[in-house]
N, C-alpha and C positions, 0 to 999 in steps of 0.2 A: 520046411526042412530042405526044399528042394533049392528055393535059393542062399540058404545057410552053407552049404555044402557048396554051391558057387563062389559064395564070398571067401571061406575058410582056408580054401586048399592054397590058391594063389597069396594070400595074406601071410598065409604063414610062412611060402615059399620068398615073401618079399619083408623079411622081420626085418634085418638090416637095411634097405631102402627108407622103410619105416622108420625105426629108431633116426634116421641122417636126418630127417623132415623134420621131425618134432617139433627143432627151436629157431625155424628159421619162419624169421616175420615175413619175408619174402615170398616164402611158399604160401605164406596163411592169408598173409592181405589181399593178393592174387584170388585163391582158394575163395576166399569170402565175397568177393569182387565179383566174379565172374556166375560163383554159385547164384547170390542175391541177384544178376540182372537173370539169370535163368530160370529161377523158380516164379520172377516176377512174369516175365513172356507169356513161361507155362501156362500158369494161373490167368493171365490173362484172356488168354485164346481158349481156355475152356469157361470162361466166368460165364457167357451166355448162354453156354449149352449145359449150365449147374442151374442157372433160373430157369431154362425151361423144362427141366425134370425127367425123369426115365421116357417119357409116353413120347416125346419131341418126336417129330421124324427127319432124318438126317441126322442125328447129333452123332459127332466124334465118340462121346464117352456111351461106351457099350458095356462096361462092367462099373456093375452101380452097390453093389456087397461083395465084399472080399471071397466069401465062400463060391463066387461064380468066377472066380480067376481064370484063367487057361496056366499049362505048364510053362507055357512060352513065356506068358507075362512074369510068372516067379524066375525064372532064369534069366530073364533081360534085366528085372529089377535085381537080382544079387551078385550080376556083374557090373551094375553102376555103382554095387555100393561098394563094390575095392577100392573105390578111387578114396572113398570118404576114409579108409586106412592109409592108403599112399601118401593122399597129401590134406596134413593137416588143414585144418577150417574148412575142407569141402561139406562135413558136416553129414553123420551116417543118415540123420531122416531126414535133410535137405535130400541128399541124393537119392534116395528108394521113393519119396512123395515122388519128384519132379519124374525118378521114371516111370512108377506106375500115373503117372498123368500122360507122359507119352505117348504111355502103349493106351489109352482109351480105358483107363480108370476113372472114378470121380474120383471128390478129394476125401469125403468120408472113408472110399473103400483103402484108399492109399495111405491113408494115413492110420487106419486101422491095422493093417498087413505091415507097415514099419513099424507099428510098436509093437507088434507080435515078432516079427522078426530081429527085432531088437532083442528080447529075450535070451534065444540059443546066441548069439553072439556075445553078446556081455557074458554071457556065463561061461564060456568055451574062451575068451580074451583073459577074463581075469580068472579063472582056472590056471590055467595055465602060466600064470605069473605067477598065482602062488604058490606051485607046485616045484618050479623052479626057485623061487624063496625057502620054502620048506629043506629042499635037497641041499640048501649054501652053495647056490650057481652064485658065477660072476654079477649077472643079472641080477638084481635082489631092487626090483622098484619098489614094493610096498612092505618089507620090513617086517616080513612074518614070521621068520624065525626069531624073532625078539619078543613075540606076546606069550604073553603068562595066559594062566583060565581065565582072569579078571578080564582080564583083556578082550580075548575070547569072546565073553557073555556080552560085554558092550558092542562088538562086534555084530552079533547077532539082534542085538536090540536096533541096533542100527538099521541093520538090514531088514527087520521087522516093520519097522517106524518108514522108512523110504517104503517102502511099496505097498502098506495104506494112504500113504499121500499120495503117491505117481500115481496110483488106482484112481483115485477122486480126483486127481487135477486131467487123468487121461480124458474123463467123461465128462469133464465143463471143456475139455480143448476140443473135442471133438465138436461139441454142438455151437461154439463159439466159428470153429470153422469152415462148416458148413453155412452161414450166414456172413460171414466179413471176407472167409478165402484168407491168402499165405502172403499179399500185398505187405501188410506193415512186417512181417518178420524179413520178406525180401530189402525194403526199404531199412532194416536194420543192419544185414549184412552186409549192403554196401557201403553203410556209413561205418561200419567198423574195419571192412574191407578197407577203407580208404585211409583212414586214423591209422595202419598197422603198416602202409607202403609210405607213407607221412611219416612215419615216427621213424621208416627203416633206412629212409634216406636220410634224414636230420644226422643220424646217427655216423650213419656214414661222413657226412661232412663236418662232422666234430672230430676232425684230426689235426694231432698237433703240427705247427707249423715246421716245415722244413721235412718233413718226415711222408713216406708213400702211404697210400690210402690202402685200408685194409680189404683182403677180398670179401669181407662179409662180417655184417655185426658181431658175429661170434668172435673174428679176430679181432675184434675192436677192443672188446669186452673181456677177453684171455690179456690183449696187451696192459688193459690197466689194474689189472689183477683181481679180478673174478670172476666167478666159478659157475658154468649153466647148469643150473638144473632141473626147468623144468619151463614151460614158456610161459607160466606167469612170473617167474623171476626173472627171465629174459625183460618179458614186458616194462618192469620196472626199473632193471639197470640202464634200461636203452631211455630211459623217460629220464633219468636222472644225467644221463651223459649227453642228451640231446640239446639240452640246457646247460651247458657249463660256456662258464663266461672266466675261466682263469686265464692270467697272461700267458702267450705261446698257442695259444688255441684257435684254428678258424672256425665260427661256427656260422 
């Protein structure tokens, strides 16, 4: 609770910061880049004091179950994980693992204590949007003032159904990671980290001839008449305009 209450206060003092990040590939590709060689270091530099187990003498990692935390460590881990709200792709359990490995976590306890932390967050994030939805704010992301009961109950089915899955996929993740470690998911970040500053400069140099470059995809993308709404839309209009081959175009 105690790093919930870290993470929360500043988040919500920074909603508009927030909201500006969302759609910009620039921020994500970066965000994923940087995250993916960090959580790779991390993991690295602790990999041999995970094979030599609690009993090692000297090892770095000194909290080997989450229930033996210090308050320090909940506070250091729920000011890392602002950043994973500020700037899109940092990615909420990239950020909370990588610091609870910092501070002398294993990665079972780290990765236990993100998905626990993960809980009041989610639920306090999308509260809060629906709450604002319910009342007919400007703000209306997820469209709740428009369901009916029918709706409603598939809602809740939904919600039902995700968290006996997340449940049983938590408990093959965790013992999968305790033997292989956070390598191949870092090695994912960066290749996607990299495919999103690729795509974001292409995009950019898909300007028509004679005409000044846009300061950022989003202008690109208002210029030829459409609409962001959300950065997998983003994702696709910039896929589709990074490849235009019509006359007048440098690409």
């Amino acid at each position: 609770m105690v790093a919930f209450v870290v993470t929360a206060i500043p988040a919500f003092l920074l909603t508009k910061i927030i909201g500006k990040h969302l759609e910009s590939l620039y921020i994500m590709g970066y965000a994923l880049l940087i995250g993916g060689v960090v959580m790779w270091v991390i993991d690295a530099i602790n990999a041999k004091y995970e094979a030599a187990g609690p009993s090692a003498p000297g090892s770095r990692i000194h909290t080997w179950r989450m229930e033996d935390m210090s308050l320090g460590q909940a506070i250091w881990i729920g000011a890392c994980q602002i950043l994973s709200a500020v700037f899109p792709g940092t990615s909420r359990s990239m950020s909370t693992i990588a610091a609870g490995q910092i501070v002398g976590m294993s990665r079972a306890a780290a990765l236990e204590f993100s998905f626990f932390l993960s809980i009041p967050t989610m639920v306090a994030a999308t509260g809060y949007d629906l709450l604002k939805s319910l009342r007919h704010s400007e703000a209306n992301p997820i469209g709740a003032s428009g369901i009916d009961a029918h709706g409603w109950v598939l809602l809740f089915i939904g919600f039902v159904v995700s968290f006996i899955v997340a449940y049983g996929s938590v408990a093959w993740f965790m013992a999968w990671v305790r033997r292989r470690g956070f390598a191949p998911f870092a090695a994912y970040r960066i290749i996607v980290g990299n495919s999103c500053l690729s795509q974001d400069l292409r995009a950019l140099l898909c300007v028509p001839a004679g005409r000044p470059r846009p300061p950022s995809p989003r202008g690109l993308c208002r210029r030829a008449g459409f609409a962001l709404r959300s950065p997998l839309r983003t994702n696709s209009i910039l896929a589709r305009m990074a490849h235009c081959r019509e006359p007048g175009f440098l690409a």
